[in-house]
PDB file of N, CA, C and O in Angstrom:
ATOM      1  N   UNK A   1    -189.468 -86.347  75.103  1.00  0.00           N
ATOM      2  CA  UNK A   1    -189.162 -84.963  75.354  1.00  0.00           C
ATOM      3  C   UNK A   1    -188.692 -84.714  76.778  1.00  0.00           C
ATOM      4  O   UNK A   1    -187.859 -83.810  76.731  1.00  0.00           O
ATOM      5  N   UNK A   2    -188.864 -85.109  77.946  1.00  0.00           N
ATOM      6  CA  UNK A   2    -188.516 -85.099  78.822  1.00  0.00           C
ATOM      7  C   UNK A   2    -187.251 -85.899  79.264  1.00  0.00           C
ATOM      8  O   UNK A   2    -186.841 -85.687  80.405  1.00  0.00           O
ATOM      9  N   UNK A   3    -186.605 -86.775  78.494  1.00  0.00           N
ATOM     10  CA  UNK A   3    -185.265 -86.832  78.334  1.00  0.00           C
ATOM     11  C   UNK A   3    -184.311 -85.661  77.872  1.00  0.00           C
ATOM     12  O   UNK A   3    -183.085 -85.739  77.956  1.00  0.00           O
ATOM     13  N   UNK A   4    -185.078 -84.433  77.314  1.00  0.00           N
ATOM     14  CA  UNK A   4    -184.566 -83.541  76.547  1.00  0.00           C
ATOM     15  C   UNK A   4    -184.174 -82.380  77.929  1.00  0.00           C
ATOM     16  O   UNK A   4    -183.092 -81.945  78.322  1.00  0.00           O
ATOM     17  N   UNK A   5    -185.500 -82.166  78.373  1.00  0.00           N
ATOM     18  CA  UNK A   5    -185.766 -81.481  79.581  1.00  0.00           C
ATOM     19  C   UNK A   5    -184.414 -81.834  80.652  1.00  0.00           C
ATOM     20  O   UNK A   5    -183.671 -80.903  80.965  1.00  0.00           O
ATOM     21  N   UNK A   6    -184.242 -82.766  81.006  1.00  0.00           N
ATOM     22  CA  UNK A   6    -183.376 -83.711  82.364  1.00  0.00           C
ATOM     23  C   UNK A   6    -181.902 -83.075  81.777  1.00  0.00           C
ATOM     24  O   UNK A   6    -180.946 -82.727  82.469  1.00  0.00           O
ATOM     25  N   UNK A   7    -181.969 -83.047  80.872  1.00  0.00           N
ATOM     26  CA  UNK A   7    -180.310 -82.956  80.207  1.00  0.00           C
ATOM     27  C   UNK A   7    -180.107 -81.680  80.450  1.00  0.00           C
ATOM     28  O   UNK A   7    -179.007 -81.358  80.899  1.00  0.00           O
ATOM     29  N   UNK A   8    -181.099 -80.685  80.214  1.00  0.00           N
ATOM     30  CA  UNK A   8    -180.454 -79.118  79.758  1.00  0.00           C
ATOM     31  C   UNK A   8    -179.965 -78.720  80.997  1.00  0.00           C
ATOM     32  O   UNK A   8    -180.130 -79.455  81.970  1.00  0.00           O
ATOM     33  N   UNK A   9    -179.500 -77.867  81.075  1.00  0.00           N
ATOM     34  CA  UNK A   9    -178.854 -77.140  82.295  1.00  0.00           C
ATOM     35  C   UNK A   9    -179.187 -76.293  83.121  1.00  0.00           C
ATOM     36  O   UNK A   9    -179.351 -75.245  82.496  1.00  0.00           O
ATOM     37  N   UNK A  10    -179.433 -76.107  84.444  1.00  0.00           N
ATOM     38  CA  UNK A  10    -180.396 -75.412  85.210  1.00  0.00           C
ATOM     39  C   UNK A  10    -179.003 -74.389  85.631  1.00  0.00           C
ATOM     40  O   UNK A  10    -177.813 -74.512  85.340  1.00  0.00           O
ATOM     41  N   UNK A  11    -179.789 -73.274  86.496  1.00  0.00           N
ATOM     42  CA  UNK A  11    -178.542 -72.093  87.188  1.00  0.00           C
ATOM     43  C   UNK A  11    -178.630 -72.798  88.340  1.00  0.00           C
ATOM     44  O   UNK A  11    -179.480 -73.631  88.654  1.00  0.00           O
ATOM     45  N   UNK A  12    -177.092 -72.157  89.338  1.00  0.00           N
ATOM     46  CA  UNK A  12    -176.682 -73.067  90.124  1.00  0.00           C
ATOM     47  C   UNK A  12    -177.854 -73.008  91.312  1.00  0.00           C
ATOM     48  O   UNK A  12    -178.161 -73.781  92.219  1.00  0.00           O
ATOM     49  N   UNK A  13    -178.323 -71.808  90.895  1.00  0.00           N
ATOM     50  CA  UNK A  13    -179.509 -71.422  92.125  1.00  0.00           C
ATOM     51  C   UNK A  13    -180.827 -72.749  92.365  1.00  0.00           C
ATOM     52  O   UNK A  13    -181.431 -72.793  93.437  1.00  0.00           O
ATOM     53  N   UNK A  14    -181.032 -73.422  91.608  1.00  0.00           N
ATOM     54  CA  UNK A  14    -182.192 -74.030  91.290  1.00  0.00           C
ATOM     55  C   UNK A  14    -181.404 -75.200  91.542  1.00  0.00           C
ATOM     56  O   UNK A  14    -182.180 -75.916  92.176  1.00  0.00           O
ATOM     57  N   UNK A  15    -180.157 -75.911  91.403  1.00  0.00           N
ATOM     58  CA  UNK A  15    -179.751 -76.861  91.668  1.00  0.00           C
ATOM     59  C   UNK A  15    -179.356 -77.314  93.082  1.00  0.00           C
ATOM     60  O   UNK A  15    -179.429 -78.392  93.672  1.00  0.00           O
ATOM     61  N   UNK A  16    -178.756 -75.662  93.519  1.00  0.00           N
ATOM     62  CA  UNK A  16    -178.886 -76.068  95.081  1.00  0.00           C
ATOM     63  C   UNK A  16    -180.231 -75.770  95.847  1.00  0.00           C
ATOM     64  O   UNK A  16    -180.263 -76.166  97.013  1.00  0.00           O
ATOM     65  N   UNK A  17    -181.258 -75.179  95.395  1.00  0.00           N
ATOM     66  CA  UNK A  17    -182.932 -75.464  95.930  1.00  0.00           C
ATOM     67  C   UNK A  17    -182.801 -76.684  95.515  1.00  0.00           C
ATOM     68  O   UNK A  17    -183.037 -77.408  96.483  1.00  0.00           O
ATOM     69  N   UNK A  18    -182.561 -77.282  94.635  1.00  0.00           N
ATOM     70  CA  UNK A  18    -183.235 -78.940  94.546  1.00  0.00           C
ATOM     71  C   UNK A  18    -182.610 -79.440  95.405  1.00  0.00           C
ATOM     72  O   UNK A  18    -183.304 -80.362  95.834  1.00  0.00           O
ATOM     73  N   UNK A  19    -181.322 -79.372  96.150  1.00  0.00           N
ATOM     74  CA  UNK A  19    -180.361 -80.229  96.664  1.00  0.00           C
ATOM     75  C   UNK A  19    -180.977 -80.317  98.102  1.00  0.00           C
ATOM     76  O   UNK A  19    -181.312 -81.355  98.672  1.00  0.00           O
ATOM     77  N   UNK A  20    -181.086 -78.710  98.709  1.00  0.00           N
ATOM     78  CA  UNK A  20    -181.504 -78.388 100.039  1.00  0.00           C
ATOM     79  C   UNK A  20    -182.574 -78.418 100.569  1.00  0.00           C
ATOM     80  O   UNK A  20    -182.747 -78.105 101.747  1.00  0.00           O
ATOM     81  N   UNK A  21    -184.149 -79.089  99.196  1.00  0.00           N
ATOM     82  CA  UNK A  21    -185.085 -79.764 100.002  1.00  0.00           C
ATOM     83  C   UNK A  21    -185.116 -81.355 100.013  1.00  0.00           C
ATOM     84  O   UNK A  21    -186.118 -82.032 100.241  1.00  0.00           O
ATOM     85  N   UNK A  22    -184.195 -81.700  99.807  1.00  0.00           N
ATOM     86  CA  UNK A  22    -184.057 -83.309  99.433  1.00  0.00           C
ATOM     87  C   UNK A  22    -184.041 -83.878 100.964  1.00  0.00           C
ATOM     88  O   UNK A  22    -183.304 -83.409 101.831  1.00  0.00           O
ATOM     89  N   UNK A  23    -184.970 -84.970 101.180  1.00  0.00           N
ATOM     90  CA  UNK A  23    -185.231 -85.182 102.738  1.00  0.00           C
ATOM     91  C   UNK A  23    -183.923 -86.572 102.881  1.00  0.00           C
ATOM     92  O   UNK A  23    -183.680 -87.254 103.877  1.00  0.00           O
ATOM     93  N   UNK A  24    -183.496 -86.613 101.980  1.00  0.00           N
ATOM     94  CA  UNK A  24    -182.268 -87.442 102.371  1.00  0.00           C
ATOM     95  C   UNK A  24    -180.945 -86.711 102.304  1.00  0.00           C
ATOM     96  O   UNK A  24    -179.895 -87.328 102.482  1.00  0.00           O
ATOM     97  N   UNK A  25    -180.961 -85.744 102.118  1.00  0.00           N
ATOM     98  CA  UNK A  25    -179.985 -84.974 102.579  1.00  0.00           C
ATOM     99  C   UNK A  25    -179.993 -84.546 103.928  1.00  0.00           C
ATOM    100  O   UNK A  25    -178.793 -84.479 104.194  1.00  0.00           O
ATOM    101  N   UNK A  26    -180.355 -84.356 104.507  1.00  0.00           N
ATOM    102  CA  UNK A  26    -180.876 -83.583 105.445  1.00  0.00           C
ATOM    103  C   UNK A  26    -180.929 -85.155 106.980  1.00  0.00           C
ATOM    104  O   UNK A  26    -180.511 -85.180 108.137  1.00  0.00           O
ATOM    105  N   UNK A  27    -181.411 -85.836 106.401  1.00  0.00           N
ATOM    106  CA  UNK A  27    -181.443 -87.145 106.678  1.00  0.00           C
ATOM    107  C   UNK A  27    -180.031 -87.884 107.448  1.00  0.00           C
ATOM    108  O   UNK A  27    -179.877 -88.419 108.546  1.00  0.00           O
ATOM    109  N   UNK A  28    -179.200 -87.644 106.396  1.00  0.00           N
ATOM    110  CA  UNK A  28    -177.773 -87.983 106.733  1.00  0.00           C
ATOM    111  C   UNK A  28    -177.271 -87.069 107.111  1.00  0.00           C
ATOM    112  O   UNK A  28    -176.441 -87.562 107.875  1.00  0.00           O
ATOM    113  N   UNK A  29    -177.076 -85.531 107.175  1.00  0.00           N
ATOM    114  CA  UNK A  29    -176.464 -84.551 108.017  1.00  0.00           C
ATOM    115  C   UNK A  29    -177.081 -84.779 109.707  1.00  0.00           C
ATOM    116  O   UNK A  29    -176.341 -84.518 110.656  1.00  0.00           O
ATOM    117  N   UNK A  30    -178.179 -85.174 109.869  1.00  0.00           N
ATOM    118  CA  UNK A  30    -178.775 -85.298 111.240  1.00  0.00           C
ATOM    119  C   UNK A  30    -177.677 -86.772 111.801  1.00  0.00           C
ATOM    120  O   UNK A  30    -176.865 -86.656 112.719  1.00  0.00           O
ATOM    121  N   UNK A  31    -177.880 -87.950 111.094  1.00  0.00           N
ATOM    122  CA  UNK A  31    -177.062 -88.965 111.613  1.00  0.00           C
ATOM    123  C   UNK A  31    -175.942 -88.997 111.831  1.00  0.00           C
ATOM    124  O   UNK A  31    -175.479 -89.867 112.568  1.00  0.00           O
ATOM    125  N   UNK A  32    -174.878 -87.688 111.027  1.00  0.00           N
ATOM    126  CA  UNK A  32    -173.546 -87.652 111.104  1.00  0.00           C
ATOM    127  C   UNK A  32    -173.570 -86.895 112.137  1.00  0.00           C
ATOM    128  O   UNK A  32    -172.858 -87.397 113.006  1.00  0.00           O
ATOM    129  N   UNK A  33    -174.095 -85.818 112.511  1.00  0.00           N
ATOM    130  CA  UNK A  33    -174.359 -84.917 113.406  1.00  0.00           C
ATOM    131  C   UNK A  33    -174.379 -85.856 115.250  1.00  0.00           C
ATOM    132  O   UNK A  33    -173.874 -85.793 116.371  1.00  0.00           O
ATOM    133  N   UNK A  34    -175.167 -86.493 114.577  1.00  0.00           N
ATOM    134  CA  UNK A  34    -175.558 -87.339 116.243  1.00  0.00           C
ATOM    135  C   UNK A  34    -174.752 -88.393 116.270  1.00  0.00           C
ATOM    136  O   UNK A  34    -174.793 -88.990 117.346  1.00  0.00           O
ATOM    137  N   UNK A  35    -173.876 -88.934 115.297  1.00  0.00           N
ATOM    138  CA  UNK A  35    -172.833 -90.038 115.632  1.00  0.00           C
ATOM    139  C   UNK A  35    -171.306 -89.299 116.239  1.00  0.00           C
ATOM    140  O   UNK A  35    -170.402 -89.761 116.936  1.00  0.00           O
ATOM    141  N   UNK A  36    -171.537 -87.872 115.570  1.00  0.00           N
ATOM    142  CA  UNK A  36    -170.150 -86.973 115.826  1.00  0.00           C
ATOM    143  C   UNK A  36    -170.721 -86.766 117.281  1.00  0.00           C
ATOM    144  O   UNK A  36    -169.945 -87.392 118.003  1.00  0.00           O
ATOM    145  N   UNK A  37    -171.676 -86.208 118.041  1.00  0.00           N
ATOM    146  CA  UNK A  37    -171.702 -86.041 119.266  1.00  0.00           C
ATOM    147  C   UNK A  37    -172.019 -87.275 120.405  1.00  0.00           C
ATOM    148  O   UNK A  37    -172.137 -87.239 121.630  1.00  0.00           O
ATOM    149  N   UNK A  38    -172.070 -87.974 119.775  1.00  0.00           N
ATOM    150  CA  UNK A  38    -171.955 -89.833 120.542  1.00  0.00           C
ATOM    151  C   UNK A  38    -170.248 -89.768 120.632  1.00  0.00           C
ATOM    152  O   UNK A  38    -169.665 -89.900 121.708  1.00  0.00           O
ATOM    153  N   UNK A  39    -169.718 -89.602 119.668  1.00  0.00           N
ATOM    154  CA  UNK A  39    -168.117 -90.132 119.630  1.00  0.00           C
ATOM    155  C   UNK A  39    -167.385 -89.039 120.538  1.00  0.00           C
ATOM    156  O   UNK A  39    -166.454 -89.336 121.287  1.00  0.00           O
ATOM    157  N   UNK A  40    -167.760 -88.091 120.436  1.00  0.00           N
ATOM    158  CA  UNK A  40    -167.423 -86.764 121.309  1.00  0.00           C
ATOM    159  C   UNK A  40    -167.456 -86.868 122.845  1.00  0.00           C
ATOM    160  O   UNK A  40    -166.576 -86.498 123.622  1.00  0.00           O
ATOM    161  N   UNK A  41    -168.842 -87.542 123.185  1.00  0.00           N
ATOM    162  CA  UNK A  41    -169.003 -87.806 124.431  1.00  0.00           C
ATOM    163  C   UNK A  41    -168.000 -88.999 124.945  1.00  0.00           C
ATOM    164  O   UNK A  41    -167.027 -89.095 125.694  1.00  0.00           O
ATOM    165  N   UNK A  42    -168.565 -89.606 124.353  1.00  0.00           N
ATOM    166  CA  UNK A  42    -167.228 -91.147 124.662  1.00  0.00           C
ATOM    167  C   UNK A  42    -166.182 -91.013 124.854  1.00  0.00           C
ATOM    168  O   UNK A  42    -165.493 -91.592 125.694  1.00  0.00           O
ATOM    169  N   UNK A  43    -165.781 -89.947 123.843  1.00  0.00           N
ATOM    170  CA  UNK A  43    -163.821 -89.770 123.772  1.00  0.00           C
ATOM    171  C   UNK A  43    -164.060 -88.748 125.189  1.00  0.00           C
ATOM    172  O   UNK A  43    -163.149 -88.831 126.013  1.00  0.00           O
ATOM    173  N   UNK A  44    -164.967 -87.997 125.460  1.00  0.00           N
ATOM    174  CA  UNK A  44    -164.871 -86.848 126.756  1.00  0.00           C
ATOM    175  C   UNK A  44    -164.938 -87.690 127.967  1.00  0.00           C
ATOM    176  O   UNK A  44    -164.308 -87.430 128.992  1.00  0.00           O
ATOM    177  N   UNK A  45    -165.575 -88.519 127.849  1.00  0.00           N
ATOM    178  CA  UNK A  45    -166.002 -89.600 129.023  1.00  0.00           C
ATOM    179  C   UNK A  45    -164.744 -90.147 129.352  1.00  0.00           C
ATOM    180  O   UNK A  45    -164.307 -89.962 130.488  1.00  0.00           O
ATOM    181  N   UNK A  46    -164.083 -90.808 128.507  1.00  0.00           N
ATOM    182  CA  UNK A  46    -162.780 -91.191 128.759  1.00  0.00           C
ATOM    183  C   UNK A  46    -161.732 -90.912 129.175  1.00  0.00           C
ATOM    184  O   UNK A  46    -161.142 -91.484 130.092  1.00  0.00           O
ATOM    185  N   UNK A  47    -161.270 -89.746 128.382  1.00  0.00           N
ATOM    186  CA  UNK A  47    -160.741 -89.049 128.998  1.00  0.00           C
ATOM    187  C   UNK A  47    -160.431 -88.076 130.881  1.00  0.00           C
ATOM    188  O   UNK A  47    -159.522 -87.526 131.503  1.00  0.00           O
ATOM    189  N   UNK A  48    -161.893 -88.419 131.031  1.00  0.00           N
ATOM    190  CA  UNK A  48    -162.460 -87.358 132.009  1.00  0.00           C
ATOM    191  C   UNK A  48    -162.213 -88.769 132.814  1.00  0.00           C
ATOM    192  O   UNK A  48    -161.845 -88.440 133.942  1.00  0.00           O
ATOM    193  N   UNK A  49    -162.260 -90.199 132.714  1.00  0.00           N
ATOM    194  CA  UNK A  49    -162.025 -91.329 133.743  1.00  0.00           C
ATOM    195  C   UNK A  49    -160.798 -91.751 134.104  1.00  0.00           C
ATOM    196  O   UNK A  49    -160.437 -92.422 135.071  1.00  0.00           O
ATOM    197  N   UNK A  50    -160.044 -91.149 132.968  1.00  0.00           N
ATOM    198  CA  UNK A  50    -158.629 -92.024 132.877  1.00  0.00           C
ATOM    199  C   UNK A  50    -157.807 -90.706 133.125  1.00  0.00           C
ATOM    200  O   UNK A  50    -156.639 -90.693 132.736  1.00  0.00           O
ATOM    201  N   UNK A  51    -158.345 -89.565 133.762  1.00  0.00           N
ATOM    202  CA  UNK A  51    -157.659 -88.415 134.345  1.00  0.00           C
ATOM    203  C   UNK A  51    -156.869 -87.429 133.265  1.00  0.00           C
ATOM    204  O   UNK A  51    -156.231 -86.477 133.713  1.00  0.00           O
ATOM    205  N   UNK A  52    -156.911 -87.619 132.152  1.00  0.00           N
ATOM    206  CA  UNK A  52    -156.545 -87.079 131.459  1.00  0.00           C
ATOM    207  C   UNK A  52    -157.216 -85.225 131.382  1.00  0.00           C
ATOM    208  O   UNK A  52    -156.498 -84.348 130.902  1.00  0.00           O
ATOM    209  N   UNK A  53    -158.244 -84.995 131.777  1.00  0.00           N
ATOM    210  CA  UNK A  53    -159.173 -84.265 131.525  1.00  0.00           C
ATOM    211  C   UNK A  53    -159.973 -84.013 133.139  1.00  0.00           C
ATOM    212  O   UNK A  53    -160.254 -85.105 133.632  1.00  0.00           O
ATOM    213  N   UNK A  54    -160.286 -83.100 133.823  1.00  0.00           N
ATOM    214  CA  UNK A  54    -160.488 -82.555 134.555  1.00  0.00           C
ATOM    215  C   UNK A  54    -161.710 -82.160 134.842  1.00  0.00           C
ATOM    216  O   UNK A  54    -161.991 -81.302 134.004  1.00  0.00           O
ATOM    217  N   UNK A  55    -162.719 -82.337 135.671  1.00  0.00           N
ATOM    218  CA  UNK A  55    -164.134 -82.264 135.255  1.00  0.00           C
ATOM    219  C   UNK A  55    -164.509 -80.000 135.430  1.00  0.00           C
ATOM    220  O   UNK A  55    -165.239 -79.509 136.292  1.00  0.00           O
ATOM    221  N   UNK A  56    -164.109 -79.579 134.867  1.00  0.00           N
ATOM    222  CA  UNK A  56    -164.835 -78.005 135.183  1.00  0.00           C
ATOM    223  C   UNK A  56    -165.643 -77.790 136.209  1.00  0.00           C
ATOM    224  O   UNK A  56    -166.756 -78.311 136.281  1.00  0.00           O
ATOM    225  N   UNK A  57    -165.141 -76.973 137.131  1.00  0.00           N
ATOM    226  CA  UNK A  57    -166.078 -76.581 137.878  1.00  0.00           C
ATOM    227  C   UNK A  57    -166.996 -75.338 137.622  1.00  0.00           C
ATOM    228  O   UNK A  57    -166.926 -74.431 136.793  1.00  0.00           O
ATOM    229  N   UNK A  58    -167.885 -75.620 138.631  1.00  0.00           N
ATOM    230  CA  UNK A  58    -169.154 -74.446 138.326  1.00  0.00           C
ATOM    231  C   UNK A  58    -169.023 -73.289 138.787  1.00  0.00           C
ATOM    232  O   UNK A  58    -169.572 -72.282 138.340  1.00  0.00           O
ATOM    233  N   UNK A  59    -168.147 -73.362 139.889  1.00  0.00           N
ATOM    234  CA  UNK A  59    -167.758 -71.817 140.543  1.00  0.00           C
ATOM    235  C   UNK A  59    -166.774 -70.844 139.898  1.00  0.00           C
ATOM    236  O   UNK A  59    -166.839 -69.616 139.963  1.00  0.00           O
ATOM    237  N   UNK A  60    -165.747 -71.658 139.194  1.00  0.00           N
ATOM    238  CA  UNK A  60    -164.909 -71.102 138.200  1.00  0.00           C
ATOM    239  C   UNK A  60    -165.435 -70.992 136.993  1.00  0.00           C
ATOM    240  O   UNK A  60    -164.907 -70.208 136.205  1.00  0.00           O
ATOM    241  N   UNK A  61    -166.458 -71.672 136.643  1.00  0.00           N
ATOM    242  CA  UNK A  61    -166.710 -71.035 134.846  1.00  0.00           C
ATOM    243  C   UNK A  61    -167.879 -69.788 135.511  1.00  0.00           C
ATOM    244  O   UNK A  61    -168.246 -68.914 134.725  1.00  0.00           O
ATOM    245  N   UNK A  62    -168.285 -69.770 136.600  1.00  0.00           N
ATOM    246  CA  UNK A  62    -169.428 -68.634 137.108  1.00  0.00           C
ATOM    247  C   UNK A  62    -168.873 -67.355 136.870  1.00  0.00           C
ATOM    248  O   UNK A  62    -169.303 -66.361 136.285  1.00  0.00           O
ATOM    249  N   UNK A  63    -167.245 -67.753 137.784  1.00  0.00           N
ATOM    250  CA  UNK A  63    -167.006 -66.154 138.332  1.00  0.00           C
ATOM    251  C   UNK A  63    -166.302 -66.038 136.597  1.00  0.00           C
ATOM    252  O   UNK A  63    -166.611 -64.947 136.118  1.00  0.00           O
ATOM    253  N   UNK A  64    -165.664 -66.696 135.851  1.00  0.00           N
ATOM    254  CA  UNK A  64    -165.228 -66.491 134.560  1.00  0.00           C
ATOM    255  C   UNK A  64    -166.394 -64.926 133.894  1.00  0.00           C
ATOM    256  O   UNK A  64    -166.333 -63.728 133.617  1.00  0.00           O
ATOM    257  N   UNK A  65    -167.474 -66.262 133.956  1.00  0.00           N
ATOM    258  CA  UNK A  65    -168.496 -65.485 133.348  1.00  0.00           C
ATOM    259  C   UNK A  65    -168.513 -64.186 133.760  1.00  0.00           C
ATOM    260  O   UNK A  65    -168.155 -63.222 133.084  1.00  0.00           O
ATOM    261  N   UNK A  66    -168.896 -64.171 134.778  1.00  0.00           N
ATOM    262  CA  UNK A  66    -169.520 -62.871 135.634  1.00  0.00           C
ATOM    263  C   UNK A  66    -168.557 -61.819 135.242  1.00  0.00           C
ATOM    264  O   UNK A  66    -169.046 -60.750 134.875  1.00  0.00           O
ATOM    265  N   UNK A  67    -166.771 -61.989 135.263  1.00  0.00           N
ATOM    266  CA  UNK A  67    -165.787 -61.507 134.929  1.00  0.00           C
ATOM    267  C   UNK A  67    -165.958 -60.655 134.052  1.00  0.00           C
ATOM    268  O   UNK A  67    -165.883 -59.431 134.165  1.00  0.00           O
ATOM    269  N   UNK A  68    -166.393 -61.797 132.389  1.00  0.00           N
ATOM    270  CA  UNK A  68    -166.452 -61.091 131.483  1.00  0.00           C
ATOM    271  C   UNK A  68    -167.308 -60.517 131.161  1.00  0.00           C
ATOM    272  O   UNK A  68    -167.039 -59.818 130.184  1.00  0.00           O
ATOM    273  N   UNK A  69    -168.795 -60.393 131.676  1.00  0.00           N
ATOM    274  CA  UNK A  69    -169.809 -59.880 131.732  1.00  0.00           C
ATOM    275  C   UNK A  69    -169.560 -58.605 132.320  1.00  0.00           C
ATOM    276  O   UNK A  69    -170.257 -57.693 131.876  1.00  0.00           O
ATOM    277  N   UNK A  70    -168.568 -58.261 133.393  1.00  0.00           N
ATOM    278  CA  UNK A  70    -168.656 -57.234 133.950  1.00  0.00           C
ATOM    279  C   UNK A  70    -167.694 -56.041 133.338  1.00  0.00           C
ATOM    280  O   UNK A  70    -167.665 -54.810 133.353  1.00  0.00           O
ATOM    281  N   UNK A  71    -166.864 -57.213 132.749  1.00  0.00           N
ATOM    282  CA  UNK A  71    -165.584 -55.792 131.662  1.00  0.00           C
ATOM    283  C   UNK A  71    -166.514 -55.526 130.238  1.00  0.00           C
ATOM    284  O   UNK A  71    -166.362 -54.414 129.732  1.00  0.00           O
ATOM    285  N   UNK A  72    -167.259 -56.263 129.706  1.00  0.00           N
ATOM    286  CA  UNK A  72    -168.061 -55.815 128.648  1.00  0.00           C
ATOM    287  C   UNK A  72    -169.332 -54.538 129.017  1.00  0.00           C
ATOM    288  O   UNK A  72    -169.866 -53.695 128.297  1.00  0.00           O
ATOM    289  N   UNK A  73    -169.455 -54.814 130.185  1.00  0.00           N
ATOM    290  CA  UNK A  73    -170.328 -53.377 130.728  1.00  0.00           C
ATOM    291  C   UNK A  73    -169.640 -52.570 131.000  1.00  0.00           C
ATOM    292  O   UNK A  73    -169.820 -51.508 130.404  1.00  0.00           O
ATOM    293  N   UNK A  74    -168.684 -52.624 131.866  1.00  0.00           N
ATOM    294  CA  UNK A  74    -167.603 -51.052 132.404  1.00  0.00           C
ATOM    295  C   UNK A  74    -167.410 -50.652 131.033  1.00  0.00           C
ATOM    296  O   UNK A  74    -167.712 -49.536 130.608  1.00  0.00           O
ATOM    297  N   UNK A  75    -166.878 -51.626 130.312  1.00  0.00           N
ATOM    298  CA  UNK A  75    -166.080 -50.958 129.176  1.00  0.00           C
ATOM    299  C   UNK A  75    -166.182 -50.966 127.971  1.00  0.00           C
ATOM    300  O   UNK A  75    -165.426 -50.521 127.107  1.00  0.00           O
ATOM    301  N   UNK A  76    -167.332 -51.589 127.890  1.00  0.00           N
ATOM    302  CA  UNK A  76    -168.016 -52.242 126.242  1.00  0.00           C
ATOM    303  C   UNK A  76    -167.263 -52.461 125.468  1.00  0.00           C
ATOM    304  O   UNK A  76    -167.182 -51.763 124.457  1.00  0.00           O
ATOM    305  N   UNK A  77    -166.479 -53.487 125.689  1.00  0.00           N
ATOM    306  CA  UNK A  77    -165.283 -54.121 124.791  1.00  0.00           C
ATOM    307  C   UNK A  77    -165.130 -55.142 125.598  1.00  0.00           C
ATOM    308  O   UNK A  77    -164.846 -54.936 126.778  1.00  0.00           O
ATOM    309  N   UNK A  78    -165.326 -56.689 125.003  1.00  0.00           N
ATOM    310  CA  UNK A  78    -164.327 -57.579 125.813  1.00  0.00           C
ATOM    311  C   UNK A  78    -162.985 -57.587 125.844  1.00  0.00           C
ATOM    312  O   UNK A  78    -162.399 -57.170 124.845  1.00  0.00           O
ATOM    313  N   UNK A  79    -161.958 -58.219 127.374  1.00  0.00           N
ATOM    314  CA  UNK A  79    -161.120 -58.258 127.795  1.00  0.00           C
ATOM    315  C   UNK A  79    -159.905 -58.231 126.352  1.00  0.00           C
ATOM    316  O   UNK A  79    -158.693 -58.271 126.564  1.00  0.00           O
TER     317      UNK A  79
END
């Protein structure tokens, strides 16, 4: 009877609860996750040695900020 059970058809609701506590799902989204930001760094690293890429400074992304921080208060709308 429980061959009978396995077969019938569940709503999609219950299929994706089964899917989204599965600890191997979840499992492999973490490893793809942390191999995509390993490869990210590397390719940034590289780039950033072989001059391609420019390291950001802190005084320019500050006053950026501060910029847009300050037209969203005067004017409560960003730029």
């Amino acid at each position: 009877m429980s061959d009978e059970d396995e077969g019938a058809p569940r709503p999609w609701w219950q299929v994706l609860g089964l899917w989204l506590t599965e600890q191997k799902l979840w499992r492999d989204v973490l490893t793809r996750v942390i191999a995509g930001v390993i490869t990210a760094a590397v390719v940034y690293a590289g780039a950033v040695l072989l001059g391609y890429l420019h390291t950001p400074e802190i005084a320019a992304g500050a006053s950026l900020a501060l910029g847009i921080a300050g037209t969203v208060l005067t004017t409560g709308t960003p730029a």
